[in-house]
PAROPA-777525 format. One record per residue (C-alpha): chain; residue number from 1; x, y, z. Coordinates in nm, 4 decimals. Example, Ala and Ser with C-alpha at 12.3 -4.5 7.8 and 13.67 -1.06 7.14 Angstrom:
<ketis>
  chaine  num        c1        c2        c3
       A    1    1.2300   -0.4500    0.7800
       A    2    1.3670   -0.1060    0.7140
</ketis>
This chain:
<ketis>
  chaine  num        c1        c2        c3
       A    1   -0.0560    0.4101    0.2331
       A    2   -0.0022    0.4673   -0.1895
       A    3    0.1454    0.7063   -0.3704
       A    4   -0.1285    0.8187   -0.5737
       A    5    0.0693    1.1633   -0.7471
       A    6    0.0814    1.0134   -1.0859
       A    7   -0.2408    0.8432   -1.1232
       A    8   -0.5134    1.0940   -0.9330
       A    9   -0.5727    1.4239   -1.1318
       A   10   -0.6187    1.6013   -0.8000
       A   11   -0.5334    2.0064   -0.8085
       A   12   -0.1979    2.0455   -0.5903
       A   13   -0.2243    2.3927   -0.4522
       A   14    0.1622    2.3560   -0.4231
       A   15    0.1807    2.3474   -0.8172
       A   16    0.1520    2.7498   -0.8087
       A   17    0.4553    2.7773   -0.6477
       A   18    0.6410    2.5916   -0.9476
       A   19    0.4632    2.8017   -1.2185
       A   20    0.3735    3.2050   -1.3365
       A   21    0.1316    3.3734   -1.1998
       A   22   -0.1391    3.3056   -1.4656
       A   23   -0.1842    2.9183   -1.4434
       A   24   -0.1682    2.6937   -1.7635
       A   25   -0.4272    2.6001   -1.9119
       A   26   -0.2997    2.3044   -2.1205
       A   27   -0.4347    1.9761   -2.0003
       A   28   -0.3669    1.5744   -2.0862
       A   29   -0.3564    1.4714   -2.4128
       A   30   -0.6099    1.1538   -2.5087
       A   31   -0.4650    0.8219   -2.6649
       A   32   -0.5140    0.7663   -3.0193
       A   33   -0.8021    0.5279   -2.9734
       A   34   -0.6890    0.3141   -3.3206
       A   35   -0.3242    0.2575   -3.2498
       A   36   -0.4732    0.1624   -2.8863
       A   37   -0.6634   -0.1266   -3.1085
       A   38   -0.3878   -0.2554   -3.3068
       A   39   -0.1613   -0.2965   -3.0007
       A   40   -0.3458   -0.5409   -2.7390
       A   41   -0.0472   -0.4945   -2.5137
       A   42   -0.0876   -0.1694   -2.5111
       A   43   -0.4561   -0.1654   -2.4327
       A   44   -0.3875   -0.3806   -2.1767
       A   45   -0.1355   -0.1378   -1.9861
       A   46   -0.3744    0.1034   -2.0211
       A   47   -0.6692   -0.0901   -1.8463
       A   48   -0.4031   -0.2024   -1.6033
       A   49   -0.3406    0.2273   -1.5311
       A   50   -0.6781    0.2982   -1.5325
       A   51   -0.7820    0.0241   -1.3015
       A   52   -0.5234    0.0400   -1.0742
       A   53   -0.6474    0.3316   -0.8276
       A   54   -1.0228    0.1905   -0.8653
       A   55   -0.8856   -0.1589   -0.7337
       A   56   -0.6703   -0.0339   -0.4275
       A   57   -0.9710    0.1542   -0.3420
       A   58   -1.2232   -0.1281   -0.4077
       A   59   -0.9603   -0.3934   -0.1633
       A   60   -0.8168   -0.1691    0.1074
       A   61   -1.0553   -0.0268    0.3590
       A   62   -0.7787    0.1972    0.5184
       A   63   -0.6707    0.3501    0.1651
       A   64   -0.5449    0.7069    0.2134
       A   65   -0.3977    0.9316   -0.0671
       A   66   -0.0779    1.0938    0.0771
       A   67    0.1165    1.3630   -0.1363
       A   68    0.4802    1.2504   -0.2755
       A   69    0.7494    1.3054   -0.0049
       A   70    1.0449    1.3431   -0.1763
       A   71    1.4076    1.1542   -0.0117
       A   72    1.5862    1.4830    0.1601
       A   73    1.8962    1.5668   -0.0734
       A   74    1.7179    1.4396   -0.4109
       A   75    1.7868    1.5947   -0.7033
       A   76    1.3670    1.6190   -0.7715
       A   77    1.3524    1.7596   -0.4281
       A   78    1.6464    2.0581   -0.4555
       A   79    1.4931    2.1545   -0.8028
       A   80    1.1712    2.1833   -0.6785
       A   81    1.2907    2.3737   -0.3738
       A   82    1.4807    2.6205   -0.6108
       A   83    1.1366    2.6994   -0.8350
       A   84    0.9057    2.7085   -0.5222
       A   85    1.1720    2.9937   -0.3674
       A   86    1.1997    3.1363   -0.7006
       A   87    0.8571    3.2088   -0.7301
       A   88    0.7760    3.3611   -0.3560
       A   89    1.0978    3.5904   -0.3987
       A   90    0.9573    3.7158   -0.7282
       A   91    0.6182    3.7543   -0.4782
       A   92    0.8023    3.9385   -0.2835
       A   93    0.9657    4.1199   -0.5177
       A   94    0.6079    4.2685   -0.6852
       A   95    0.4654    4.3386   -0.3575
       A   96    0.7393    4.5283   -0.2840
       A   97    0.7535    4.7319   -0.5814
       A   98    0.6351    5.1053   -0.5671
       A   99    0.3623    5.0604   -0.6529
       A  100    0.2733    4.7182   -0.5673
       A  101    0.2008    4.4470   -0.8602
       A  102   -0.0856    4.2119   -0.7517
       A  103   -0.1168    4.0214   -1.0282
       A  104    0.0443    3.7442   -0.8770
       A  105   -0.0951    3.8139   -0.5544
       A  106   -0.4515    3.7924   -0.7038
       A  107   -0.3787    3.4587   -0.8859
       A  108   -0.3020    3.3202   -0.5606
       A  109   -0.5863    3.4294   -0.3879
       A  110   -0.8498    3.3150   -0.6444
       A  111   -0.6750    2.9407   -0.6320
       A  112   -0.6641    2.9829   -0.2246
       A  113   -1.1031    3.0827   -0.2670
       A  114   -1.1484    2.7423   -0.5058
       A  115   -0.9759    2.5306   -0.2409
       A  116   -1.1755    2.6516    0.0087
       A  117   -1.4775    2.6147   -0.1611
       A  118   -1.3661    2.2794   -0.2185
       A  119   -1.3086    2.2360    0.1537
       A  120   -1.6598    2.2693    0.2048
       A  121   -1.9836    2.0276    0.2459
       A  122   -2.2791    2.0693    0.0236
       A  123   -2.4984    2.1810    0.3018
       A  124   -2.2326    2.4441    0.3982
       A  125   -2.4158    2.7349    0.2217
       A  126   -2.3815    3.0104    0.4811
       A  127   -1.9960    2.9722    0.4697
       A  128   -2.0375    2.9690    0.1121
       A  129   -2.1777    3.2400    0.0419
       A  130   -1.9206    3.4500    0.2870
       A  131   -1.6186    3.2938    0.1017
       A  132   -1.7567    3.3947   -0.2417
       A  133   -1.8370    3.7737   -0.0962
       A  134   -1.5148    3.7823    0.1428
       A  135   -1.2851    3.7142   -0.1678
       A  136   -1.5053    3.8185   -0.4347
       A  137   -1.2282    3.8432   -0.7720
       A  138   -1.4072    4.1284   -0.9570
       A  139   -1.3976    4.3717   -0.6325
       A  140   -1.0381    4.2566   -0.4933
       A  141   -0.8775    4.3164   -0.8810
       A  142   -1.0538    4.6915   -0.8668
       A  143   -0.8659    4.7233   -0.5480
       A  144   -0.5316    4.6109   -0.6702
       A  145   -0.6092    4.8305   -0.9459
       A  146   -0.6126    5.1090   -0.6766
       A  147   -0.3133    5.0159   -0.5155
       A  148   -0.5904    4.9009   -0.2080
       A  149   -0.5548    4.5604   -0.1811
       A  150   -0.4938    4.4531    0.1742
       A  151   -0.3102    4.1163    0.1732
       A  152   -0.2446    4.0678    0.5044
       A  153   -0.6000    4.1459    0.5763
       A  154   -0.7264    3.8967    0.3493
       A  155   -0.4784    3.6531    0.4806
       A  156   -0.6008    3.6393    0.8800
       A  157   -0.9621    3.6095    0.7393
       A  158   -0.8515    3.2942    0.5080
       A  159   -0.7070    3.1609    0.8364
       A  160   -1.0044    3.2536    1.0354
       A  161   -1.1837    3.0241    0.7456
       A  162   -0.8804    2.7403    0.7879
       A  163   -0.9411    2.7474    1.1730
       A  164   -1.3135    2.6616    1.0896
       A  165   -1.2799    2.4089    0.8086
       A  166   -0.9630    2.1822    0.8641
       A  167   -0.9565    1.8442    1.0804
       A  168   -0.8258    1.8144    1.4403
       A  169   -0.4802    1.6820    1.3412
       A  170   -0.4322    2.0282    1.1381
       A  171   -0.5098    2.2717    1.4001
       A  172   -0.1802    2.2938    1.5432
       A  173   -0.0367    2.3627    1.2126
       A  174   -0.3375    2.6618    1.1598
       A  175   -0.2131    2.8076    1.4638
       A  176    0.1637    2.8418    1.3812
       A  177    0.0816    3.0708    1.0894
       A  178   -0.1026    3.2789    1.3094
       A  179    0.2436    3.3615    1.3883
       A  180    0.4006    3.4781    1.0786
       A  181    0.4207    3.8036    1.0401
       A  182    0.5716    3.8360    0.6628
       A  183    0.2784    3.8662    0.4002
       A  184    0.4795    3.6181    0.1869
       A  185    0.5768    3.3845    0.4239
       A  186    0.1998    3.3323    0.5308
       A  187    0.0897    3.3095    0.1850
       A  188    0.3568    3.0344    0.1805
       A  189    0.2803    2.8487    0.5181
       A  190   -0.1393    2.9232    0.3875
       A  191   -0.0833    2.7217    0.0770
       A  192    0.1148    2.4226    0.2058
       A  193   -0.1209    2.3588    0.4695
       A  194   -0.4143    2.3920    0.2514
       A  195   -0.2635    2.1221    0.0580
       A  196   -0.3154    1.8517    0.3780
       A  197   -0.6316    1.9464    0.4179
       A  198   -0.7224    1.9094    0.0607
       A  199   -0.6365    1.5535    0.1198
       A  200   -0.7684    1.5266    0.4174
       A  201   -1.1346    1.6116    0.2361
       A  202   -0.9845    1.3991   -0.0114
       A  203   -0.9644    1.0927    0.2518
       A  204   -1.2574    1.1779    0.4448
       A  205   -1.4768    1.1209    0.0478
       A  206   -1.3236    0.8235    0.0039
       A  207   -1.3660    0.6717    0.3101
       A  208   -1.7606    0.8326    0.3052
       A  209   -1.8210    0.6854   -0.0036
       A  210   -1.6111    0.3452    0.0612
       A  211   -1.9011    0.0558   -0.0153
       A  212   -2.0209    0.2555   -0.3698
       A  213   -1.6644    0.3126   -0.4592
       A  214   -1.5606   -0.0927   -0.3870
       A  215   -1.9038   -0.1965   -0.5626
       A  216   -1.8440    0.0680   -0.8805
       A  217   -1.4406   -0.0801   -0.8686
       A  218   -1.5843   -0.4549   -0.9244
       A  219   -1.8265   -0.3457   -1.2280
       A  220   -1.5272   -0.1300   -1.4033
       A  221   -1.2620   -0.3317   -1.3800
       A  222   -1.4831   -0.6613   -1.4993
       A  223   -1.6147   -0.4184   -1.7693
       A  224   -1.2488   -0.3141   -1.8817
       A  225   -1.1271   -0.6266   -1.8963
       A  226   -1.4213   -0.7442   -2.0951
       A  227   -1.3869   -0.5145   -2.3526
       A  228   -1.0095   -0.6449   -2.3707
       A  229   -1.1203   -0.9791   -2.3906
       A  230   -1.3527   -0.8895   -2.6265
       A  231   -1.0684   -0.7958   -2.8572
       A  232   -0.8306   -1.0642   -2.7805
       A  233   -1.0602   -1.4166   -2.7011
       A  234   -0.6866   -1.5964   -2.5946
       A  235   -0.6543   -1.3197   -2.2965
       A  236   -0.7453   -1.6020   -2.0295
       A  237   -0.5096   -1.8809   -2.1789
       A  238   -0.2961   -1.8253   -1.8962
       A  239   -0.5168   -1.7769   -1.6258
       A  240   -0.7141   -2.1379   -1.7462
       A  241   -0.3831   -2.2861   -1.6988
       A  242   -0.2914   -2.1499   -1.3713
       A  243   -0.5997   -2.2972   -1.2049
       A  244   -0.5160   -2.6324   -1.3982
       A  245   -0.1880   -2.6361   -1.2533
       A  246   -0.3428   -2.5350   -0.9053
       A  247   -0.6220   -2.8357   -0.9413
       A  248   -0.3388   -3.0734   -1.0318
       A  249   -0.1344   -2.9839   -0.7062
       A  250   -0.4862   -3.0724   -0.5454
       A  251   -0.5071   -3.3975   -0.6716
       A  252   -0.1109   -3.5294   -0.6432
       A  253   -0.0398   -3.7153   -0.3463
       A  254    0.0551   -3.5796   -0.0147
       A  255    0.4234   -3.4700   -0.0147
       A  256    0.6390   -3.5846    0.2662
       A  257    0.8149   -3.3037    0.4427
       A  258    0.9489   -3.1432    0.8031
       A  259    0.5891   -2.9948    0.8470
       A  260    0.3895   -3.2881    0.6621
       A  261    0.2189   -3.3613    0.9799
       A  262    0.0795   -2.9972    1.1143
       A  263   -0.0303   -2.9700    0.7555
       A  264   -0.1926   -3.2937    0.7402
       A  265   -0.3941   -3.2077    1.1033
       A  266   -0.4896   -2.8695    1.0438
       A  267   -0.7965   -2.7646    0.9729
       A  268   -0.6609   -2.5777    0.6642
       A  269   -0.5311   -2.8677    0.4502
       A  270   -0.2307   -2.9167    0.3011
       A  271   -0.2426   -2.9202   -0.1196
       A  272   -0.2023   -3.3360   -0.1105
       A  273   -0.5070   -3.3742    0.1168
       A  274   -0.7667   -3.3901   -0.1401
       A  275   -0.6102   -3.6940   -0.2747
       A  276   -0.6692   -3.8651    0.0814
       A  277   -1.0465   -3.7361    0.1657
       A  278   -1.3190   -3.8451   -0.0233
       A  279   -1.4491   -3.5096   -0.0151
       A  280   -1.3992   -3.3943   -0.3888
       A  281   -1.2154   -3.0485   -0.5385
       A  282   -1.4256   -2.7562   -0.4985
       A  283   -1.4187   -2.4127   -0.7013
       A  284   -1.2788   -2.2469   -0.3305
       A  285   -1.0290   -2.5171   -0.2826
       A  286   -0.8487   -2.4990   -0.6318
       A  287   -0.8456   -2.0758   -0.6219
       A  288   -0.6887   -2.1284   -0.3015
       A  289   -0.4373   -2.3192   -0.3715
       A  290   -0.4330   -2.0901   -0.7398
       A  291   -0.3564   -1.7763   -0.5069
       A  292   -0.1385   -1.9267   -0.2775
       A  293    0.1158   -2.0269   -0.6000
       A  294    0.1404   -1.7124   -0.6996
       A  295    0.3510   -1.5953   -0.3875
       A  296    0.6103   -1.8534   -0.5438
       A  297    0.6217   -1.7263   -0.8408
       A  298    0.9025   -1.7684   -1.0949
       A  299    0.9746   -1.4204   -1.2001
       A  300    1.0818   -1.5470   -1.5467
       A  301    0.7775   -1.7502   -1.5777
       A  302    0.5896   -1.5104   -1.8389
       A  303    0.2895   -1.6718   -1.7851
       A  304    0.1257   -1.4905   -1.5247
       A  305   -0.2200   -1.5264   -1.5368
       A  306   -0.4509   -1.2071   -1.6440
       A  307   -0.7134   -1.1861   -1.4323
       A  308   -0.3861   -1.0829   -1.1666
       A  309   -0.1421   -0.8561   -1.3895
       A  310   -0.3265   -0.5656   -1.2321
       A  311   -0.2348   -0.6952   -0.8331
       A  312    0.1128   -0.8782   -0.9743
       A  313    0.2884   -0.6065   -0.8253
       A  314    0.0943   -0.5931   -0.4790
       A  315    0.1709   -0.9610   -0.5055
       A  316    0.5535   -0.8952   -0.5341
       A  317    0.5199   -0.6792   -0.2382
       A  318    0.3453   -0.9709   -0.0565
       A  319    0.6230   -1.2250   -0.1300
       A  320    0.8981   -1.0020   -0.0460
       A  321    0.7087   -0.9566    0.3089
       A  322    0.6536   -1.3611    0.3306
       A  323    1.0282   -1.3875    0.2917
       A  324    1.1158   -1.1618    0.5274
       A  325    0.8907   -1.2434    0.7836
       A  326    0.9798   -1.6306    0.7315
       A  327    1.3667   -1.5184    0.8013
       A  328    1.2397   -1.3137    1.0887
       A  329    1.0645   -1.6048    1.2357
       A  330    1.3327   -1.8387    1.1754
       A  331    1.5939   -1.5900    1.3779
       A  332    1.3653   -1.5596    1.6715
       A  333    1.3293   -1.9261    1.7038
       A  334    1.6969   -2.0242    1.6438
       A  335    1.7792   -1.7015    1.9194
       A  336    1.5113   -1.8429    2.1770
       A  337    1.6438   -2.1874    2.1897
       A  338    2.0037   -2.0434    2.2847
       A  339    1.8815   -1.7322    2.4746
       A  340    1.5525   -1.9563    2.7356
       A  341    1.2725   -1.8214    2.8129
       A  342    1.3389   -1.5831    3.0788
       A  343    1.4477   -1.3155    2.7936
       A  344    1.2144   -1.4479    2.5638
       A  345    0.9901   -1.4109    2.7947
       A  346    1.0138   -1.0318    2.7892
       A  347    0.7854   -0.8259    2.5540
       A  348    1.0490   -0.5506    2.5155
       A  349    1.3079   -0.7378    2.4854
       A  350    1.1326   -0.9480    2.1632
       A  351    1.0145   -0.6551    2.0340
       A  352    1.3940   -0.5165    1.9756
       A  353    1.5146   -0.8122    1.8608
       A  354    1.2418   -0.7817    1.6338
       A  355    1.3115   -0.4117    1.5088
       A  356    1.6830   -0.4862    1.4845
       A  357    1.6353   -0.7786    1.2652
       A  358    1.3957   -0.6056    1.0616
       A  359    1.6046   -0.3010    0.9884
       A  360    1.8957   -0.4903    0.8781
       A  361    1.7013   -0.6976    0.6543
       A  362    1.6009   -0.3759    0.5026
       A  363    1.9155   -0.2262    0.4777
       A  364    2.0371   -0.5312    0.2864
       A  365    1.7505   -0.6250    0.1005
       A  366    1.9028   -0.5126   -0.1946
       A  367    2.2147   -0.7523   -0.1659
       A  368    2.2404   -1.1302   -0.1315
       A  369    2.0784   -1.2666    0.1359
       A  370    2.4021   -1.4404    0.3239
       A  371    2.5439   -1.0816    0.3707
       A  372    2.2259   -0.9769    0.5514
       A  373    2.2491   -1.2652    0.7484
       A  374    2.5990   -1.2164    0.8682
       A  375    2.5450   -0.8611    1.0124
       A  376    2.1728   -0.9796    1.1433
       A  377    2.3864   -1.3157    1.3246
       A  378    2.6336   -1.1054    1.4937
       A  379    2.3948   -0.8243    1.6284
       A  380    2.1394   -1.0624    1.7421
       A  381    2.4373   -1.2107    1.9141
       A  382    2.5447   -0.9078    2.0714
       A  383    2.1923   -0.8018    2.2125
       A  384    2.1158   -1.1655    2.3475
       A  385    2.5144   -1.0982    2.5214
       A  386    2.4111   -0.7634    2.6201
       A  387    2.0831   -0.8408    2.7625
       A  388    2.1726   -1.1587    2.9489
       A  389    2.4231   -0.9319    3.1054
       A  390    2.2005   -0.6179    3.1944
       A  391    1.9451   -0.8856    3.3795
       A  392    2.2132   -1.0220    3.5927
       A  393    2.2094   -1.3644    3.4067
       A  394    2.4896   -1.5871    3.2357
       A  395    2.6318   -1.4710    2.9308
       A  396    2.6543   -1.7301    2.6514
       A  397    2.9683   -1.9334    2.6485
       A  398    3.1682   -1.8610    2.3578
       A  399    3.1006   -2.1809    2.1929
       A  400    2.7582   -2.1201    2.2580
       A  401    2.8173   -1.7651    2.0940
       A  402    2.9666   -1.9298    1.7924
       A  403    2.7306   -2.1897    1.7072
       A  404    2.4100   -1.9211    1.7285
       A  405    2.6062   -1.7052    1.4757
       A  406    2.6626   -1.9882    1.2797
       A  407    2.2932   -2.1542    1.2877
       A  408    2.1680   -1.7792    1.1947
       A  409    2.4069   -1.7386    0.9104
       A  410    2.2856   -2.0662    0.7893
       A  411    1.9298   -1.9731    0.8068
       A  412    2.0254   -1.7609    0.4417
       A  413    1.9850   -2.1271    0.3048
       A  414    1.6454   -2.1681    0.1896
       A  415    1.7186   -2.5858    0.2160
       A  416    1.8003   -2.4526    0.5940
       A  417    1.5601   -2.6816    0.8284
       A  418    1.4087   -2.4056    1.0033
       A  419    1.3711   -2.1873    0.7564
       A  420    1.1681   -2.4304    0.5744
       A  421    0.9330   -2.5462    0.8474
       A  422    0.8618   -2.1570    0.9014
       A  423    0.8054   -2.1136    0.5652
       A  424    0.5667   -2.3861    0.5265
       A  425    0.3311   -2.2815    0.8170
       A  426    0.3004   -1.9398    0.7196
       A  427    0.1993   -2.0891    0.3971
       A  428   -0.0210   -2.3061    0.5780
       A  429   -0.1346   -1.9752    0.8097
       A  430   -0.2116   -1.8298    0.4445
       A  431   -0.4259   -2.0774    0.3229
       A  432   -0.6037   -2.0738    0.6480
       A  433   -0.7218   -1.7611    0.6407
       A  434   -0.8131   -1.7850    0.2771
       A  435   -1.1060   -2.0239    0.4079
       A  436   -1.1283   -1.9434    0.7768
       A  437   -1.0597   -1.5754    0.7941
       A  438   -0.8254   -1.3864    0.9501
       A  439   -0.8950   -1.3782    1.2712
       A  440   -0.9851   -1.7350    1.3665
       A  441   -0.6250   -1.8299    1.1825
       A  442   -0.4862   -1.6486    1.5150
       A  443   -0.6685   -1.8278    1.7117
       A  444   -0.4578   -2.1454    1.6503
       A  445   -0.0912   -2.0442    1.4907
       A  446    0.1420   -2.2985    1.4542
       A  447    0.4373   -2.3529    1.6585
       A  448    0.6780   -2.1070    1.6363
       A  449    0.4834   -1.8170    1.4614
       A  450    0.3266   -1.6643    1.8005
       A  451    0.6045   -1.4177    1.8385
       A  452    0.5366   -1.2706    1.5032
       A  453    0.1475   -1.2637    1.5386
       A  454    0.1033   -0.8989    1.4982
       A  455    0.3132   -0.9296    1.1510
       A  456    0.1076   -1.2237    0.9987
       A  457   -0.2431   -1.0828    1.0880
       A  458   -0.1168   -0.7445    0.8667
       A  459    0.0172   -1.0184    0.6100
       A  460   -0.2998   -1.2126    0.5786
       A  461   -0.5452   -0.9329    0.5941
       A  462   -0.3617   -0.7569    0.2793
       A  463   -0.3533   -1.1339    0.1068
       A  464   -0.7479   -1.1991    0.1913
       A  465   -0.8461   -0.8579    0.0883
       A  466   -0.6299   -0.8881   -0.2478
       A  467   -0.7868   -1.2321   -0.3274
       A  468   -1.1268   -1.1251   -0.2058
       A  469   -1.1391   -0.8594   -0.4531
       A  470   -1.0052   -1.0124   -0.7420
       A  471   -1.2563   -1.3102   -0.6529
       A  472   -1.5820   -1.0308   -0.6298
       A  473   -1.4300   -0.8979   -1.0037
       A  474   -1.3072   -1.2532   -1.2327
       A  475   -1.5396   -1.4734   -1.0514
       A  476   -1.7613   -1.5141   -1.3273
       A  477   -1.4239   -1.6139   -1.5710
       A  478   -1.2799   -1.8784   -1.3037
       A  479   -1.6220   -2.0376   -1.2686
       A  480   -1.6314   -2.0872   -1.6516
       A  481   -1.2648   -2.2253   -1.6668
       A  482   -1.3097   -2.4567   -1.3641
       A  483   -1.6241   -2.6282   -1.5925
       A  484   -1.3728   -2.7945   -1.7344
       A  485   -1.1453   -2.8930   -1.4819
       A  486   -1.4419   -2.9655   -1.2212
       A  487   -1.7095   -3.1907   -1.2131
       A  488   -2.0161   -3.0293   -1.2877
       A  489   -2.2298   -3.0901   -1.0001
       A  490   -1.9639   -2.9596   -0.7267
       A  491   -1.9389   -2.6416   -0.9813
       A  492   -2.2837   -2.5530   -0.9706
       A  493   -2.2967   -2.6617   -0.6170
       A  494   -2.0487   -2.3728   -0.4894
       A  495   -2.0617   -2.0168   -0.6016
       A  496   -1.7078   -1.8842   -0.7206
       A  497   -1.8033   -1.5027   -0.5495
       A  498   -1.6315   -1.5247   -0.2070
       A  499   -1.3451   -1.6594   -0.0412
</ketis>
């Protein structure tokens, strides 16, 4: 799920809470269109903002918008607190006054009428026109005028209209106000809920409209970064010589390693095979091998190719779940070959070991890896001990105990045997289902990545549907670099569109 509260200009119903009753009208200033032209770095941040949203979109099938939780405690999250109650005890405060001030009251009201109007489908026109009569602004401002206006009233029939319009998964939530009794407090409960079904409309478009919005994401971004590229011709320098480095890894001989020979038999290749089969590079082989690289990126390497800076961070995020789930992998295998196959053998049991490991990782992610490892060692330790024991079996021996901690601790090493084998067949699982697909890379996982399965299919759907879409959008630009580095026949020969 993303994060979308700083890059999606959509209404918050929450923001009246934080704000007087008559809402501000200012709205975003626009970028100075000739400083954007002198600075190409900046225009390129600013195609790399705007396209950001229109990518995850175009690349993630299960994209959902989700409002900003904030961490409990945060100093963003008591401030906000303090405003929000602010503003309902000045509510309060007006409605209570003799005679009552609705001005805030009415504010409220007409922004609680445009969300649900918003709520509603085009061909909802009975409902319509009941909302625009049931909280028309012009009559219900002549009765605050009065001293007439009947909040409470007005608030059961806006639930009435919640009831009707929000999803399943919101109904319990409808029903709980039903049970507030304080004008305020409803008004309170109305808005925040309002708010999740806002984005549940929001989610429900998005996923409607799905194949237009990937399509229309392909044509923008390829249009933005045109009319970069248009400004600065040298904008693909480094992207040329990231597939020349990738088609040069094709063509060196095949390297000699712990895994060499599941590489060497799989139907996915390893990077030396082209030098051994007369079959020559293709387009598909050397992007590959291209995306594949850049989970190894150097983070001081500054030449990051172009065509990615929009994805280099969903990349990041990609690595840093490769790493863990290669350490993950590693610990299970290390733990099964001290622990059999009777505990191993249990689901459960895996599936703690699993969350334990994982949880720890997190915690320490932040610090070197050997300090993870020691805590990770010793509880893995201490469940294998504690589960051996609750299933009647033999405990380990204390040398036994001692040389598992010690062969985890070790797995820190990235030079640790293990470690690297894992590492190189969920590379090799990668590449796989760059040219295979997902789900026929399951079919046939190398040794010691079955336990994990669940992980690497999330892993390599995120890394196909990243590649796919930056394939559908720069295809046109890699097929013109790899001219050069390709012969000509086997260029024309395969399309650079699809993975």
């Amino acid at each position: 799920m993303t994060d979308v509260e700083e890059n999606v200009p959509v209404k918050d119903p929450g923001d009246a809470e934080s704000r007087p009753c008559k809402p501000e009208s200012s709205g975003p200033t626009r970028e100075d269109k000739s400083s954007l032209r002198d600075h190409p770095s900046r225009l390129r941040n600013t195609v790399n903002d705007a396209s950001k949203l229109s990518s995850e979109i175009g690349m993630n099938r299960d994209f959902r918008m989700e409002e900003k939780v904030l961490p409990p405690g945060s100093l963003e999250g008591r401030i906000r607190e303090t405003m929000h109650d602010a503003f309902w005890d000045h509510l309060k405060e007006r409605l209570s006054a003799t005679p009552p001030d609705f001005s805030c009251a009415l504010e409220l009201l007409k922004e609680i009428k445009e969300i649900l109007l918003l709520l509603l489908l085009p061909r909802q026109n009975r409902l319509r026109s009941e909302i625009e009569e049931a909280l028309d602004m012009d009559l219900l401002t002549q009765e605050a005028e009065h001293g007439a206006l009947n909040v409470p009233h007005l608030s059961k029939y806006i639930l009435n209209m919640m009831t009707l319009l929000c999803a399943p998964v919101r109904d319990e939530a409808v029903q709980k106000l039903e049970n507030i009794s304080d004008p305020v407090w409803l008004l309170r409960g109305i808005f925040q809920v309002l708010g999740l079904m806002k984005m549940d409309m929001v989610n429900y478009t998005i996923q409607s409209l799905q194949p237009q919005l990937q399509e229309h994401s392909i044509q923008y971004e390829r249009a933005k970064f045109q009319d970069l590229l248009n400004k600065q011709p040298s904008l693909l320098d480094h992207t040329a010589r990231w597939l020349t480095r990738a088609a040069a890894q094709l063509s060196a001989p095949l390297p000699s390693g712990p895994d060499a020979a599941d590489a060497a038999s799989s139907p996915c290749s390893s990077p030396g095979e082209a030098a051994s089969s007369p079959e020559p590079l293709s387009p598909t082989m050397v992007l590959s091998q291209g995306f594949l690289n850049l989970l190894l990126w150097d983070p001081e390497d500054d030449e990051f190719p172009e065509t990615l800076l929009t994805d280099r961070a969903r990349l990041q995020e990609l690595e840093a779940q490769l790493r863990q789930l290669t350490i993950l992998a590693s610990v299970l295998l290390v733990s099964s070959s001290f622990s059999g196959s009777v505990l191993f053998g249990s689901p459960q049991f895996v599936d703690k070991l699993k969350r334990v490991t994982r949880a720890l990782l997190e915690e320490f992610k932040s610090r070197p890896e050997e300090e993870a490892m020691l805590t990770v060692s010793e509880q893995v330790a201490q469940e294998i001990h504690q589960s051996l024991k609750n299933m009647g079996l033999a405990a380990l021996s204390s040398d036994n105990t001692a040389s598992l901690i010690g062969q985890l601790q070790d797995v820190a090493r990235k030079e640790n045997c293990v470690r690297s084998v894992i590492d190189q067949r969920i590379h090799l699982f990668l590449k796989c289902c760059l040219v295979l697909g997902v789900q026929r890379s399951l079919l046939d996982l190398p040794g010691g990545l079955t336990l994990i399965e669940a992980e690497l299919a999330e892993l390599g759907q995120k890394f196909v549907s990243l590649t796919h879409h930056n394939q559908q959008v720069f295809g046109p630009y890699y097929t013109e670099i790899l001219k050069s580095l390709l012969p000509p026949a086997q260029v024309l020969e395969t399309e650079v569109a699809s993975l």
